[in-house]
C-alpha positions in Angstrom: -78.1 -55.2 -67.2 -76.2 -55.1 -64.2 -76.2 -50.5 -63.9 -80.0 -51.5 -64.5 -80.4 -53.9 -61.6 -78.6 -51.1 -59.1 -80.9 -48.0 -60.6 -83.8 -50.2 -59.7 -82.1 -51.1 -56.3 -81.5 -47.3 -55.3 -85.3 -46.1 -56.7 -86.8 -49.2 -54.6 -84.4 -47.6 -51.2 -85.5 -44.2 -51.9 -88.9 -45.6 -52.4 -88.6 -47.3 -48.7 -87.0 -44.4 -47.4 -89.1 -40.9 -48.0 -91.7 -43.2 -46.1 -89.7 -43.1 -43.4 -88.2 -39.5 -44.0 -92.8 -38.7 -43.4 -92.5 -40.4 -40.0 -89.8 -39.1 -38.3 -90.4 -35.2 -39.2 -86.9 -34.2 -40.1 -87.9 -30.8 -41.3 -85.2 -29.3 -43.7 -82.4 -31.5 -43.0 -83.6 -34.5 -45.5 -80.4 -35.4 -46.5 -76.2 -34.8 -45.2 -73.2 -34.1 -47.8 -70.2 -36.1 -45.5 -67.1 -35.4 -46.8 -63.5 -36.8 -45.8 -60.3 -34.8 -46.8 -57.0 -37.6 -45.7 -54.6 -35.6 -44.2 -51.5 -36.5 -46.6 -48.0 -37.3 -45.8 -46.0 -34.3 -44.4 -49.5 -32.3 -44.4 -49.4 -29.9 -41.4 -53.3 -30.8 -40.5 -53.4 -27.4 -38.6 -53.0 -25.8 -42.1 -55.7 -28.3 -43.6 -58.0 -27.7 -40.7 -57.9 -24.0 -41.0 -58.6 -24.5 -44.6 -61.6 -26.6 -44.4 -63.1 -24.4 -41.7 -62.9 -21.8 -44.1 -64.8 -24.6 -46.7 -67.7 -25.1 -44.4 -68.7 -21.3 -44.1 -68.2 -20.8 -47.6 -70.4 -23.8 -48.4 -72.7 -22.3 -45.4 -73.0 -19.1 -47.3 -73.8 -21.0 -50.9 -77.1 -22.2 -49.4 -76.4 -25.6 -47.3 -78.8 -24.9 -44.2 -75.9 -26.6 -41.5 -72.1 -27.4 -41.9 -69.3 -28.4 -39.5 -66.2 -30.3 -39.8 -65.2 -33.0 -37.3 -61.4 -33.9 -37.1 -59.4 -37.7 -36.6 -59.2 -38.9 -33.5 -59.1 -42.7 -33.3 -59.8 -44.7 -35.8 -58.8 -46.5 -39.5 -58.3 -43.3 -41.7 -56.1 -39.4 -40.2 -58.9 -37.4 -42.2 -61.0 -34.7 -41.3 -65.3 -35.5 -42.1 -67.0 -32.6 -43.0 -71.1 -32.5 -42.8 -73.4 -30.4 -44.4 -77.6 -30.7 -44.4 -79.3 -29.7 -47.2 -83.5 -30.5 -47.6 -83.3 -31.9 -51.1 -81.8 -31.7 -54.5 -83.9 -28.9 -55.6 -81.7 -27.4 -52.9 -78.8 -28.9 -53.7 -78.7 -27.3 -57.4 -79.5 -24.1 -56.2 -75.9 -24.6 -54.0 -74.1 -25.5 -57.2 -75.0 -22.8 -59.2 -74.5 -20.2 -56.5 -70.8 -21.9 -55.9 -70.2 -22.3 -59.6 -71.2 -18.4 -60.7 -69.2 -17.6 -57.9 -65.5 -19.0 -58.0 -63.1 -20.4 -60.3 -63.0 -24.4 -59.3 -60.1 -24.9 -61.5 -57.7 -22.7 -59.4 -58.3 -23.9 -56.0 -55.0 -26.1 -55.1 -55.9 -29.7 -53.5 -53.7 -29.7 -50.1 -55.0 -33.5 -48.8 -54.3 -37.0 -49.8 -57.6 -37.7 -51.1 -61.3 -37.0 -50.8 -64.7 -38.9 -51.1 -68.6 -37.9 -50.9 -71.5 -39.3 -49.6 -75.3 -38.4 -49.9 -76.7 -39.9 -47.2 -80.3 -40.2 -46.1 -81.2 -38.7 -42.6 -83.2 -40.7 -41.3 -83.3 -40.3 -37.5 -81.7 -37.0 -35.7 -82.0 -37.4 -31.8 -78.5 -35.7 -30.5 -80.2 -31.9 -31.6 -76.7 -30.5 -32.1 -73.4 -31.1 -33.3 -71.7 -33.1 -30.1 -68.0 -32.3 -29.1 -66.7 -35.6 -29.6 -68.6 -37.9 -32.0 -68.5 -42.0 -32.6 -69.2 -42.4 -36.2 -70.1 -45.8 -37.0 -70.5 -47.4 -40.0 -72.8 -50.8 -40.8 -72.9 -52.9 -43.8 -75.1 -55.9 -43.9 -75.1 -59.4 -45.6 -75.4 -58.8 -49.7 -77.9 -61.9 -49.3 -80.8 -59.6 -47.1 -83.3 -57.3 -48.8 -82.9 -53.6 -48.2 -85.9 -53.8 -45.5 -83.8 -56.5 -44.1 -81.1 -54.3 -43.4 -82.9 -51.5 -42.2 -84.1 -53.7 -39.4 -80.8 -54.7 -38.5 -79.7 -51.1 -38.3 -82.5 -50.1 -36.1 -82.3 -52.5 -33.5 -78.2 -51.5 -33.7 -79.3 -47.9 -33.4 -81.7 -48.5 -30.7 -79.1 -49.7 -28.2 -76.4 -47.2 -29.1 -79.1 -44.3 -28.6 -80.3 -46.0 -25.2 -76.5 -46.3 -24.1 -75.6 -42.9 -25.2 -78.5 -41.1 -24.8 -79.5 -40.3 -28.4 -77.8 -40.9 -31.6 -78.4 -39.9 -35.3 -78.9 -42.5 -38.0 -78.3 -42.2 -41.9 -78.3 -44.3 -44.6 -76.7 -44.7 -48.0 -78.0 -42.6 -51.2 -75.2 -41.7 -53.5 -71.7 -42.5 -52.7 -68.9 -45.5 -52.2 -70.5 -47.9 -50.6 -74.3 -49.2 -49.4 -74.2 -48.6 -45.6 -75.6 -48.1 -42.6 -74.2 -45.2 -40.3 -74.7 -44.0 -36.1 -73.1 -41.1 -34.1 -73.2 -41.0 -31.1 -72.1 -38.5 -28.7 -69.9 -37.7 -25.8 -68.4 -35.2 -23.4 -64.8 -36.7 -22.9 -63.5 -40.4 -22.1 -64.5 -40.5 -18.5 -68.3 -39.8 -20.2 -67.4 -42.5 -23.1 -66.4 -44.9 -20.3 -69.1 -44.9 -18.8 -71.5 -45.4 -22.1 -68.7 -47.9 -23.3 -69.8 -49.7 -20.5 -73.9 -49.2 -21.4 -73.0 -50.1 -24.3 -71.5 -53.4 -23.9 -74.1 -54.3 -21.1 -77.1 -53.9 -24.0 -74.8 -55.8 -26.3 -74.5 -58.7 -24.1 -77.6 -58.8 -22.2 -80.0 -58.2 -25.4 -78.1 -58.4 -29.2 -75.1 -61.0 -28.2 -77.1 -63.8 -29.7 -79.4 -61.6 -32.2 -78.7 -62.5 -35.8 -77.4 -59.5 -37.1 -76.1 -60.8 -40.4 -72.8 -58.0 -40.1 -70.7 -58.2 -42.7 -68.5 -54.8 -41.9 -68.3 -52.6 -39.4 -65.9 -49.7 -38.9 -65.8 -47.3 -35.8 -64.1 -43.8 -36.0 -63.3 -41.4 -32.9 -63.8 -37.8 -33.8 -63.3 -34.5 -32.2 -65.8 -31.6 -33.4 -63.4 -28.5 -34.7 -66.5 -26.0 -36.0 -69.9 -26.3 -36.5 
């Protein structure tokens, strides 16, 4: 009962969410593989780096339309987050089967702590380009609102961030660990993130600082672009 209650849950979001997909003309880049590689204990990450570089062009090359790879900078976990945009899963098989006819999986040696995947949903893309230093935010919600519930909440977030900033990306769970709302946002160096910290916190105050926003988590990860 209960795997049926979350199929139904993720065909009603998809449901919601191709709608929007229509509105905001996202061309080919429907949907983003992001994928974190911990840097284990004793790991030289300049040696992991070097490797997952390597990762993104190959993954380029199997058919993904745009990959890059972002490393740690401040935040909860030392990982690198690697992106790639695909249009859909039509797509997405054809990268498999290039990738699988292509290389032995079962020899490649695993050199990080550990790894996860998410299939998000793009579902607004206003920065036009991978920025130098990212803020990649993540948003989870009250379990008690509906999923259009959320996605309210999450664009009136998004809508401040991109006015302090001046234009962020926002994605949405589709496959993956956990049912989430996520921004970047972009900036040049701290003396440029000082002064949206401060546009930031001035929309915060002034507009959302008695907004019922129903948060339950919220994570915020500083990241330095490496290739894209």
């Amino acid at each position: 009962m209960r795997n049926i209650l979350i199929m139904a849950l993720i065909m009603y979001s998809s449901n919601i969410f191709s709608a929007h997909h229509e509105e905001t003309n996202l061309s080919d880049n429907n949907h983003m593989l992001l994928s974190t590689y911990e840097i284990a204990p004793g790991q030289n990450p300049a040696d992991l780096e070097k490797e997952l570089a390597s990762l993104q062009i190959q993954q380029e090359e199997d058919g993904y339309n745009d990959c890059g790879l972002y490393r740690h900078w401040y935040g909860g976990q030392r990982a690198f987050y690697a992106y790639c945009f695909f249009k859909d899963f039509e797509q997405l098989d054809a990268i498999h089967k290039t990738a699988e006819a292509s290389e032995d999986r079962m020899e490649i040696t695993q050199n990080y702590s550990s790894h996860t995947d998410h299939i998000l949903d793009v579902q607004k893309l206003n920065m036009g380009k991978a920025p130098k230093n990212n803020v990649w935010m993540s948003w989870k919600f009250g379990p008690y609102l509906t999923l259009t519930e959320k996605q309210e909440r999450a664009e009136m977030l998004f809508d401040a961030f991109n006015r302090a900033f001046g234009g962020c990306d926002l994605y949405f769970h589709s496959w993956g660990p956990e049912l989430a709302h996520y921004i970047s946002c972009g900036f040049e160096n701290f003396a440029d993130f000082g002064k949206k910290h401060v546009a930031i916190n001035k929309i915060l105050e002034e507009e959302l600082s008695s907004a019922d926003l129903d948060l339950l988590e919220h994570a915020d990860d500083l990241l330095t672009l490496v290739q894209d």
